[in-house]
C-alpha positions in Angstrom: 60.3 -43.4 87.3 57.5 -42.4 89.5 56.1 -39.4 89.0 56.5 -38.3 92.4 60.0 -38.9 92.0 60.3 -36.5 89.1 58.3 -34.1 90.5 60.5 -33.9 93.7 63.7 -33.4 90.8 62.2 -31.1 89.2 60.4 -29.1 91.7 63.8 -28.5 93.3 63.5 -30.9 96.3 66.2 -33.3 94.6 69.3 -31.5 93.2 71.3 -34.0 90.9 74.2 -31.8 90.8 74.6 -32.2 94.4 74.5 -36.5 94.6 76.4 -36.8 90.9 79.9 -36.8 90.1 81.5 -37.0 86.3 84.4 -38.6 87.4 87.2 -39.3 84.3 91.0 -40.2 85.1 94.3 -39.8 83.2 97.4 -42.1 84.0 100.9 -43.1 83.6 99.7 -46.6 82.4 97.6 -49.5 83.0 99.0 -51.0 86.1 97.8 -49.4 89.7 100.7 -51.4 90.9 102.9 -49.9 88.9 101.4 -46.4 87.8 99.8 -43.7 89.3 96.9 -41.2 88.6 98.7 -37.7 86.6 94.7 -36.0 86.8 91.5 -36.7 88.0 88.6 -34.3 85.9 85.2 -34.2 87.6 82.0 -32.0 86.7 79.0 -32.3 89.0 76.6 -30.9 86.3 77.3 -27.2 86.6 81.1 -26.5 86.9 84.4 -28.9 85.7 87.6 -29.3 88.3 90.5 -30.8 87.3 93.2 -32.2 89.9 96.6 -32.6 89.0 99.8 -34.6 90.6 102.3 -33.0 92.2 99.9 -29.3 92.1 96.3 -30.4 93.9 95.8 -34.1 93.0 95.2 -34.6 97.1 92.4 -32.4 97.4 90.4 -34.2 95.0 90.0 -37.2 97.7 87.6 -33.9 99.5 85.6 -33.3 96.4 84.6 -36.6 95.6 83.6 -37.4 99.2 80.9 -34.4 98.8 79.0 -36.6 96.2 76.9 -40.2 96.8 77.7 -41.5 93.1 79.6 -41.7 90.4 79.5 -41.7 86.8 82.5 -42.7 84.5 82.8 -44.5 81.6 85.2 -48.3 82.5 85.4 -46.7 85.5 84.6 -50.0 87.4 87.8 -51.9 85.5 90.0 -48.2 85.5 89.2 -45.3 87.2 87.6 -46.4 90.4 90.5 -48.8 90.9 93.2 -46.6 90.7 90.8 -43.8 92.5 91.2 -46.4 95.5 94.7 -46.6 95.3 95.3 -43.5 95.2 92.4 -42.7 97.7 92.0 -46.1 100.1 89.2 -47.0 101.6 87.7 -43.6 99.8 85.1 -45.4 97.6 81.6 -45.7 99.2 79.5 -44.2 96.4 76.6 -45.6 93.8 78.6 -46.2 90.5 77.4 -46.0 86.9 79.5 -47.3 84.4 78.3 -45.8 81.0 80.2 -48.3 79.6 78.0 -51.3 79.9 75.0 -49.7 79.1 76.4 -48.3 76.3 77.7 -51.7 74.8 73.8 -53.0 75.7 72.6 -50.3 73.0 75.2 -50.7 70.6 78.0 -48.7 71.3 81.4 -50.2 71.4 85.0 -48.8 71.5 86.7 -46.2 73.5 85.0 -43.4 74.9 86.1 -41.0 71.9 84.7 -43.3 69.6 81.4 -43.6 71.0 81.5 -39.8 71.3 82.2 -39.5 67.7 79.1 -42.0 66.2 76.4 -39.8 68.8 77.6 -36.0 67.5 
């Protein structure tokens, strides 16, 4: 990066927190056809909400909007597709999928497993 560009981060003018979304998902299955979204966690670098069905699962749609992009990890072959069918025509946002890069570098497996190898 440019220095410039770090510069602006870390002299305050640039707030990651307020562009960046952890976004991870929990459903009934694998289908969006056929299941639906039971959580949606998110933490924007300094605090953690979690959304729940049938409690306040619809006012995550609000939350998410506040942020330009997205991390997840297989969010582009899970969460973000269910996120739009939960959500449609919702997703407008920069996505990172940790999951590629991550496979690039030699990690592979779930999540949890990945987790696991870098503690």
């Amino acid at each position: 990066m440019q220095k410039g560009f770090c510069s602006a981060i870390n002299g305050g003018h640039i707030s990651i927190s307020k562009i960046t979304l952890h976004c991870d998902i929990e459903t009934t299955g694998l289908s969006t056809q056929f299941n639906s979204i039971t959580m949606i966690g998110i933490f924007n670098g300094k605090e953690t909400k979690t959304y729940i069905k049938d409690i306040n699962l619809h006012e995550a749609r609000e939350e998410l909007e506040k942020y330009k992009q997205l991390v997840t990890f297989n969010g582009a072959r899970f969460d973000i597709p269910f996120i739009e069918h939960e959500f449609p025509g919702f997703f407008n946002h920069l996505h990172i999928d940790l999951m590629y890069p991550l496979k690039k570098i030699g990690y592979s497996g779930g999540l949890k497993k990945i987790e696991c190898t870098l503690e």
